[in-house]
MARSE-732497 format. One record per residue (C-alpha): residue in three letters; chain; y, x, z. Coordinates in steps of 0.5 Angstrom, whole numbers. Layout:
# residues N
ATOM  drenfi  guza      y      x      z
ATOM     ALA     A      Y      X      Z
...
This chain:
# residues 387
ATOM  drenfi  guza      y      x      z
ATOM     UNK     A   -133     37     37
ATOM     UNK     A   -129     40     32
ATOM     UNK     A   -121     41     33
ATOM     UNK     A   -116     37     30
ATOM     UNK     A   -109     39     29
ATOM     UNK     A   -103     34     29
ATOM     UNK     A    -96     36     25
ATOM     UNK     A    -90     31     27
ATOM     UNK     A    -84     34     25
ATOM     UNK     A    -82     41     28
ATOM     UNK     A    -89     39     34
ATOM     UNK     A    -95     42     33
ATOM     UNK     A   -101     38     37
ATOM     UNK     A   -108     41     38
ATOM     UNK     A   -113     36     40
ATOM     UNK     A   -121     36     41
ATOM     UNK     A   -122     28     41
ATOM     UNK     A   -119     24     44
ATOM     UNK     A   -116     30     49
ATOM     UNK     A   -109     33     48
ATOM     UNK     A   -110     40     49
ATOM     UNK     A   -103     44     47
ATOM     UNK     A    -97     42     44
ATOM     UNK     A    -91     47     41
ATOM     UNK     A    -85     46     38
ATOM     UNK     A    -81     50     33
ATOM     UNK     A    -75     49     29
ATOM     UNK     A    -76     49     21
ATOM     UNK     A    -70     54     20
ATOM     UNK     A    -72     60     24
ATOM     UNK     A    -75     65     21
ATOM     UNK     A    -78     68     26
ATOM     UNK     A    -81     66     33
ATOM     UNK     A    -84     69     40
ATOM     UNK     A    -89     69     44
ATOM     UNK     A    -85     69     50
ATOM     UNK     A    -83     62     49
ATOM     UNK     A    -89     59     49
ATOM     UNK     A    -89     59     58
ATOM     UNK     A    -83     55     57
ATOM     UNK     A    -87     50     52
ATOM     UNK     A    -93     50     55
ATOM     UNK     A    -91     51     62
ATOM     UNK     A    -94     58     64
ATOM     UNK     A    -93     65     66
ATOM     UNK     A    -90     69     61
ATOM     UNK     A    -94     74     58
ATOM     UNK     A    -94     82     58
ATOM     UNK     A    -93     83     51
ATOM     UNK     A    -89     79     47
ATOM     UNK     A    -90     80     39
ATOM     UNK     A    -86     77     34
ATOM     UNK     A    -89     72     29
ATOM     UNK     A    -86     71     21
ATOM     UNK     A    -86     63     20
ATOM     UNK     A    -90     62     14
ATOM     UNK     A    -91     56     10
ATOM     UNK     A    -98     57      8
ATOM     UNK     A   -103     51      9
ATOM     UNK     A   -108     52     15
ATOM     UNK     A   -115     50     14
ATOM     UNK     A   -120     53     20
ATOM     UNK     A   -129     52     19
ATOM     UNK     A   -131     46     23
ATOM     UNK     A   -124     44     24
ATOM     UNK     A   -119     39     20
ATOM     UNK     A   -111     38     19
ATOM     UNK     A   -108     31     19
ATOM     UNK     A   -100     33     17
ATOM     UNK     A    -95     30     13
ATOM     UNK     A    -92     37     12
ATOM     UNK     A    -95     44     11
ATOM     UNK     A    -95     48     18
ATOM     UNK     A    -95     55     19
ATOM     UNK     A   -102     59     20
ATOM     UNK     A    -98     63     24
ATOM     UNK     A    -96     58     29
ATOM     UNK     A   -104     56     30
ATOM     UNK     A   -106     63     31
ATOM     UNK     A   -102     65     35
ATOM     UNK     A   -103     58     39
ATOM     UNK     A   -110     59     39
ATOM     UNK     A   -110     66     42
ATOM     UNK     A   -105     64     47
ATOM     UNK     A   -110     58     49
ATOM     UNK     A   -116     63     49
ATOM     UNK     A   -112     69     53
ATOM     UNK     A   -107     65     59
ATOM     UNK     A   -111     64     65
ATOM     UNK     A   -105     58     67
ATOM     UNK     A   -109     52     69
ATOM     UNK     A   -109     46     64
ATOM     UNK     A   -104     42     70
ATOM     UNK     A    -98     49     69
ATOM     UNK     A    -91     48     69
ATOM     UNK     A    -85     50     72
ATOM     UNK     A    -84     48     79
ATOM     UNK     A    -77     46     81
ATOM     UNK     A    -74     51     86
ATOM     UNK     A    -71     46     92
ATOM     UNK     A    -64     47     94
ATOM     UNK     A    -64     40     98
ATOM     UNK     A    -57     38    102
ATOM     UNK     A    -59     35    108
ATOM     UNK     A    -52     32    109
ATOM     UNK     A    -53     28    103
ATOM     UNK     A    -58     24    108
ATOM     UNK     A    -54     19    110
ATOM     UNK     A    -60     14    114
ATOM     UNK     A    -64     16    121
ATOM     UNK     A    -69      9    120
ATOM     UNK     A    -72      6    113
ATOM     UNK     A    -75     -1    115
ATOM     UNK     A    -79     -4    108
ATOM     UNK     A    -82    -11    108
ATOM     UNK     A    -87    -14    103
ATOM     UNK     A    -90    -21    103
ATOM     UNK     A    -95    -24    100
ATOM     UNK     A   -100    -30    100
ATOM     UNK     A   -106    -26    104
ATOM     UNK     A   -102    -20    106
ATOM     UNK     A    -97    -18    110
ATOM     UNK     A    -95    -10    109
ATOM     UNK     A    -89     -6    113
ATOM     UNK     A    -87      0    114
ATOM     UNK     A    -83      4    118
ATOM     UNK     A    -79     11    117
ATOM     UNK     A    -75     15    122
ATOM     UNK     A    -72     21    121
ATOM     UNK     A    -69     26    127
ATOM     UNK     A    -68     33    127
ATOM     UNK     A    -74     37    132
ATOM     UNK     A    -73     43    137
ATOM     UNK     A    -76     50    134
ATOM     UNK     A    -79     51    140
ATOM     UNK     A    -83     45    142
ATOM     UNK     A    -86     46    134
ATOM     UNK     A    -88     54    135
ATOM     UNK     A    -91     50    142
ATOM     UNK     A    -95     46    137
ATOM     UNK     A    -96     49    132
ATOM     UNK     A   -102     55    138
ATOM     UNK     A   -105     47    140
ATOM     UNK     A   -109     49    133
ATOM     UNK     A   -117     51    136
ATOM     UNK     A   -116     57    132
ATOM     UNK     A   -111     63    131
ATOM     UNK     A   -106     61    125
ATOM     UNK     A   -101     66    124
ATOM     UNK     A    -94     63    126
ATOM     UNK     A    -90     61    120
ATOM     UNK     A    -83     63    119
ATOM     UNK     A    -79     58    120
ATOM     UNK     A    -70     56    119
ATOM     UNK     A    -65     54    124
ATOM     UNK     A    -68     47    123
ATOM     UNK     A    -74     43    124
ATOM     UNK     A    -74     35    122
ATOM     UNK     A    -79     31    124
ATOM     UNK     A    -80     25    119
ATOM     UNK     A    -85     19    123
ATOM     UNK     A    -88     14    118
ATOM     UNK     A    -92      8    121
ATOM     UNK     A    -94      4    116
ATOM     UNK     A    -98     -4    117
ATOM     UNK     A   -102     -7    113
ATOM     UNK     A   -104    -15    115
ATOM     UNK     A   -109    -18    112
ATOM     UNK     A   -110    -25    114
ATOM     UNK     A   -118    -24    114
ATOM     UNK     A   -119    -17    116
ATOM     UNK     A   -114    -17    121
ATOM     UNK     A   -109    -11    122
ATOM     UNK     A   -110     -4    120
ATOM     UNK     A   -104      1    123
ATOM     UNK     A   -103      8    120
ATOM     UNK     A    -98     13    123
ATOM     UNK     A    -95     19    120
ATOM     UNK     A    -92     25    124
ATOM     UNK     A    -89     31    119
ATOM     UNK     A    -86     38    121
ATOM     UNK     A    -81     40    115
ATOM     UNK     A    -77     45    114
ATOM     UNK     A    -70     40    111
ATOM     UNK     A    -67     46    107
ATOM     UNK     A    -73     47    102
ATOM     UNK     A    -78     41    104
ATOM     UNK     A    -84     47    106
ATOM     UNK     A    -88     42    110
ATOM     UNK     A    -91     45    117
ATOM     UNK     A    -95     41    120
ATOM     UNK     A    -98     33    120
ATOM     UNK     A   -101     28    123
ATOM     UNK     A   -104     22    121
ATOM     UNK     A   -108     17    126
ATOM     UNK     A   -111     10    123
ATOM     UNK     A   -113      5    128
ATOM     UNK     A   -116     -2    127
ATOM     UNK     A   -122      0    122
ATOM     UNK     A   -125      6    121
ATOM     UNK     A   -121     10    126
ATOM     UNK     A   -119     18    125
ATOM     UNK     A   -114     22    127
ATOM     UNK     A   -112     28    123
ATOM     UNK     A   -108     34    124
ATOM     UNK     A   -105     40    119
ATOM     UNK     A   -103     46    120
ATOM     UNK     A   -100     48    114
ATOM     UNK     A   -100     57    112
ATOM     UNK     A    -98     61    106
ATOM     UNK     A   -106     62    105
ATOM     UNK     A   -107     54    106
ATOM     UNK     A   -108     49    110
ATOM     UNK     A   -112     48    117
ATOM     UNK     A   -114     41    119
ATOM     UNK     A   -117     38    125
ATOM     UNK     A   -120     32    125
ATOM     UNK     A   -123     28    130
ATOM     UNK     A   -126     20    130
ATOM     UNK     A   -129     16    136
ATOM     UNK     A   -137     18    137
ATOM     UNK     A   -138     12    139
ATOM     UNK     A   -135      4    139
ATOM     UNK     A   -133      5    147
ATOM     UNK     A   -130     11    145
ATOM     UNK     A   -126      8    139
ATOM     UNK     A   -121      4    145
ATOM     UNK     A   -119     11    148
ATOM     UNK     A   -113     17    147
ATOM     UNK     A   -116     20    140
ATOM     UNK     A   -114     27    145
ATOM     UNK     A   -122     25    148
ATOM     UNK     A   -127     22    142
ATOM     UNK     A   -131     28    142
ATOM     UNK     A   -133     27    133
ATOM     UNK     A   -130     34    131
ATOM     UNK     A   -129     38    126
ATOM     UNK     A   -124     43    122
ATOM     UNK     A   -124     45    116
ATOM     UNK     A   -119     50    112
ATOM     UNK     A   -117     48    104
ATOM     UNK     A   -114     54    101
ATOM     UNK     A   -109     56     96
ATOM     UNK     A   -107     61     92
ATOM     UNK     A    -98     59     91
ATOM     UNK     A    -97     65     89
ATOM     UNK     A   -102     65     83
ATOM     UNK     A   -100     58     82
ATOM     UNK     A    -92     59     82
ATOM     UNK     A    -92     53     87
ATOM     UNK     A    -85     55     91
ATOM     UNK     A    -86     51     97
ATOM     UNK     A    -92     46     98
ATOM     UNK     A    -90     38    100
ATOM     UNK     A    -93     33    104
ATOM     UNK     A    -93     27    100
ATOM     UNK     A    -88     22    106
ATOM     UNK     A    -83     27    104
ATOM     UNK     A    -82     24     97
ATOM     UNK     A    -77     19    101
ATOM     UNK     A    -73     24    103
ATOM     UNK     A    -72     29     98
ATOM     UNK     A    -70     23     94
ATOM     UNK     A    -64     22     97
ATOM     UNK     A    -64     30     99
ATOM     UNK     A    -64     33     92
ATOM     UNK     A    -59     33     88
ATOM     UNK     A    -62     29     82
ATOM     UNK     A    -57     24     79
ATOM     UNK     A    -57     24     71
ATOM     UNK     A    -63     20     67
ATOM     UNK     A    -69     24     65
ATOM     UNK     A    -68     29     70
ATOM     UNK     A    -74     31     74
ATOM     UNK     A    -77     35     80
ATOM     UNK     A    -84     38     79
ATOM     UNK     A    -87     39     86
ATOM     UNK     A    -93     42     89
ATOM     UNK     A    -95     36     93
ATOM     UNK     A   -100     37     99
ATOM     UNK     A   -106     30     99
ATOM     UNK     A   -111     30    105
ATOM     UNK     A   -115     36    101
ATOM     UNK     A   -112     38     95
ATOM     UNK     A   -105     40     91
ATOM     UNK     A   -103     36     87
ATOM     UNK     A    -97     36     81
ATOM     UNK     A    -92     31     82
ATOM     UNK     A    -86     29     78
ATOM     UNK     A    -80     25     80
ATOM     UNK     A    -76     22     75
ATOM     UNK     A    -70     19     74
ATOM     UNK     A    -71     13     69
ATOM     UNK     A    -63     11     69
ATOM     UNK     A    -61      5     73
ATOM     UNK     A    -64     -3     74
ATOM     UNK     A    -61     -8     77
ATOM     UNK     A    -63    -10     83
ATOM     UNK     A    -63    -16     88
ATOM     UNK     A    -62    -14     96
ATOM     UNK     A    -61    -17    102
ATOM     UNK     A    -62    -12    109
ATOM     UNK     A    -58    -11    115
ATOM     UNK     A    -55     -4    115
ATOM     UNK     A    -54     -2    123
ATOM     UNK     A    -48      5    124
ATOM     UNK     A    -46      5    132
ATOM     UNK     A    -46     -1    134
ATOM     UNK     A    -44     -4    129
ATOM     UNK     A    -48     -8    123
ATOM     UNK     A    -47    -11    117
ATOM     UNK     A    -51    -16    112
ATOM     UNK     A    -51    -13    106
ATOM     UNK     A    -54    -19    100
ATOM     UNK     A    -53    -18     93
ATOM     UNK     A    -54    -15     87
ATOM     UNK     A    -54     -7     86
ATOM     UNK     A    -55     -3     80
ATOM     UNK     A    -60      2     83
ATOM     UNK     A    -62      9     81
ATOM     UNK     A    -70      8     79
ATOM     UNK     A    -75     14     80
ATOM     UNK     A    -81     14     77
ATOM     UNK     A    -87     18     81
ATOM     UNK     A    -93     21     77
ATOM     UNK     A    -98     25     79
ATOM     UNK     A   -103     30     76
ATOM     UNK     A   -108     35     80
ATOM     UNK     A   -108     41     80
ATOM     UNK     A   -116     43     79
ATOM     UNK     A   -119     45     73
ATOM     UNK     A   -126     40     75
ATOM     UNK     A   -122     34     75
ATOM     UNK     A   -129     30     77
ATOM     UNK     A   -128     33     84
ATOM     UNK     A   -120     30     85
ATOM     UNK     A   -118     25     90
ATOM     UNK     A   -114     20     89
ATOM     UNK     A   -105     21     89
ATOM     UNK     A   -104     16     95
ATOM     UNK     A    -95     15     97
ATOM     UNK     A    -94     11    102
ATOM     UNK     A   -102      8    101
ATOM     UNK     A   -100      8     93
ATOM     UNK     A   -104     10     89
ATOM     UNK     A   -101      7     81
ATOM     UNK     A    -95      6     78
ATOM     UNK     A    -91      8     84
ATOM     UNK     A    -83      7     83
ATOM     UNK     A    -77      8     88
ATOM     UNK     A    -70      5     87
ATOM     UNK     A    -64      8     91
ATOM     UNK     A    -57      7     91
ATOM     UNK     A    -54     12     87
ATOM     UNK     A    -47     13     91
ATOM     UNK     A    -51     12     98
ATOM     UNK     A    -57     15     96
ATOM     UNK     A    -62     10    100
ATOM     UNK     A    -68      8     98
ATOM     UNK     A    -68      1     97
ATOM     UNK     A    -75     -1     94
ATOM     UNK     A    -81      1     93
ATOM     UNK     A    -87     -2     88
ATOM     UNK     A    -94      1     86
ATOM     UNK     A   -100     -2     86
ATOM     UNK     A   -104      0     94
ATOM     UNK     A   -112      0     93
ATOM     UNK     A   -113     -6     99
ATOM     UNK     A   -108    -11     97
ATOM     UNK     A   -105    -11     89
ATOM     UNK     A    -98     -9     86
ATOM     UNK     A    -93     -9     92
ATOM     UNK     A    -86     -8     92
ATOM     UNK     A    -84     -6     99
ATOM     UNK     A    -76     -9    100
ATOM     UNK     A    -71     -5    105
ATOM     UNK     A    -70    -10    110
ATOM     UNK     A    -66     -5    114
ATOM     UNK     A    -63      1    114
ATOM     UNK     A    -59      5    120
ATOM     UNK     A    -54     11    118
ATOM     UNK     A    -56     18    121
ATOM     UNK     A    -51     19    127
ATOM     UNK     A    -54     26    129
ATOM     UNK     A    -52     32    124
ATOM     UNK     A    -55     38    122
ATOM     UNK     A    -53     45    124
């Protein structure tokens, strides 16, 4: 199949069918261009030699290829594309990855309760966030059946607890409870455990390293064993999923119930600013934008408990909107598993309040039920402090 390039203005697209393959930009009046800022457009590592290219206004035409342009575009420019395409051993999904600074006082919730009610279904889901003994996670983290090299590990560990409920009035409950060990400051996930009771019963722990991560899954062997603690089913398996950060430039690794939080712990406030994150599924990594999308006014009414105090808070509130997408990162994509946040998969939005930072709603479409927007119900302020 032949490539074809596309000149819009100072844009420089190659394609081959219907696929975008690289995009480079350059301005009309600079004489001259380097090749050391093609990462920066591209989204990967610079090269070892940087060259100097003389921007020209020569018509390009190449062999079993076609140019559709409303202007004449620099053969330079497309070489040189070409060669940096041909060269970068970057994986397609490359960009730089936001290097987290988080600000865990700007946290102001310890429990999130959303609600969504539909004709046929019911969803809730619960969130609690409480600081964890650094001890009692170095305890945890030897009950792996294997040795794992400790990770190193701040003044603080946060425990964030996700239990999540779906309802369906011909199936019955399903339950989904999540427990993860973070680092608050850069969001480096440690350790998680995911059970599912109600259909297909499975627990799985994480055990996350510089190297990879380390799971042990466990199901029932049995219908009789399916009633007991998932400590005694006996269906057992390890597995190891590595990964290569420092190739990959990934500053941490991220669990994806962590995107509740750092929406409230990051410093992200003005319209267009994003975060790139390596997020961490069931076994792969994936690339994962939040995005900031302006503000959108929204109809409120939760409870918001401090102390012994609560008020009712009903309304209209102009909340921040942020956008999740979501790209994984393997080069044969027929082998990537589905992004899932909060057991949404599509078209997955937060809306927080700007001045509080509280997550107020969540919407996305979840694969068993349809499109849902999950509503705060009720929120209580964080009375704990961080060190």
């Amino acid at each position: 199949m032949a490539f074809t390039f596309y000149s819009e203005g100072s844009a420089i697209t190659l394609a081959k069918g219907e696929l975008f393959i690289a995009r480079i930009f350059h301005e009309s009046l600079a004489a001259i261009t380097d090749v050391a800022v093609l990462p920066s457009v591209l989204g990967c590592r610079p090269l070892r030699r940087t060259i100097q290219v003389r921007l020209e206004t020569n018509t390009l035409r190449l062999p079993g290829g076609t140019m559709k342009t409303g202007k004449r575009v620099s053969a330079s420019v497309i070489l040189l594309l070409f060669v940096f395409l041909l060269h970068s051993r970057c994986p397609v999904w490359a960009q730089s990855f936001s290097r987290l600074k988080l600000d865990p006082q700007r946290v102001l919730w310890s429990d999130l309760s959303f609600r969504a009610n539909r004709i046929f279904v019911d969803v809730a889901i619960d969130i609690r966030l409480s600081a964890f003994p650094t001890a009692e996670f170095e305890s945890i983290w030897q009950t792996y059946p294997q040795s794992i090299p400790l990770p190193s590990v701040g003044q603080e560990v946060y425990k964030l607890e996700v239990d999540r409920a779906i309802d369906h009035i011909f199936s019955g409950a399903v339950t989904l409870s999540n427990q993860l060990l973070f680092d608050p400051n850069q969001a480096n996930s440690l350790y998680r455990v995911r059970l599912r009771r109600g259909k297909d019963d499975i627990e799985r722990a994480y055990w996350f390293s510089g190297e990879g991560v380390q799971r042990l899954r466990r199901m029932p062997k049995t219908k009789a064993e399916a009633s007991l603690d998932p400590a005694k089913w006996t269906d057992v398996k390890t597995s190891f999923y590595p990964y290569d950060l420092t190739r990959l430039e990934c500053p941490q690794v991220v669990d994806p119930m962590l995107l509740i939080y750092l929406v409230s712990a990051a410093p992200i406030n003005k319209d267009g600013e994003v975060l790139s994150l390596c997020v961490f599924g069931k076994q792969q990594l994936h690339q994962v934008w939040l995005r900031v999308r302006g503000l959108q006014t929204l109809e409120v009414d939760y409870s918001e408990k401090a102390g012994a105090g609560e008020i009712r808070k009903k309304g209209k509130v102009d909340a921040m909107r942020i956008t999740l997408e979501s790209e994984p990162m393997l080069e044969n994509k027929k082998n990537a598993e589905n992004f899932s946040f909060l057991g949404m998969q599509e078209d997955i939005t937060i809306h927080i309040d700007p001045e509080l930072r509280i997550p107020l709603q969540v919407s996305g479409k979840i694969p068993t039920v349809g499109a849902v927007t999950l509503k705060l119900s009720e929120v209580k302020r964080k009375e704990w402090l961080s060190r």
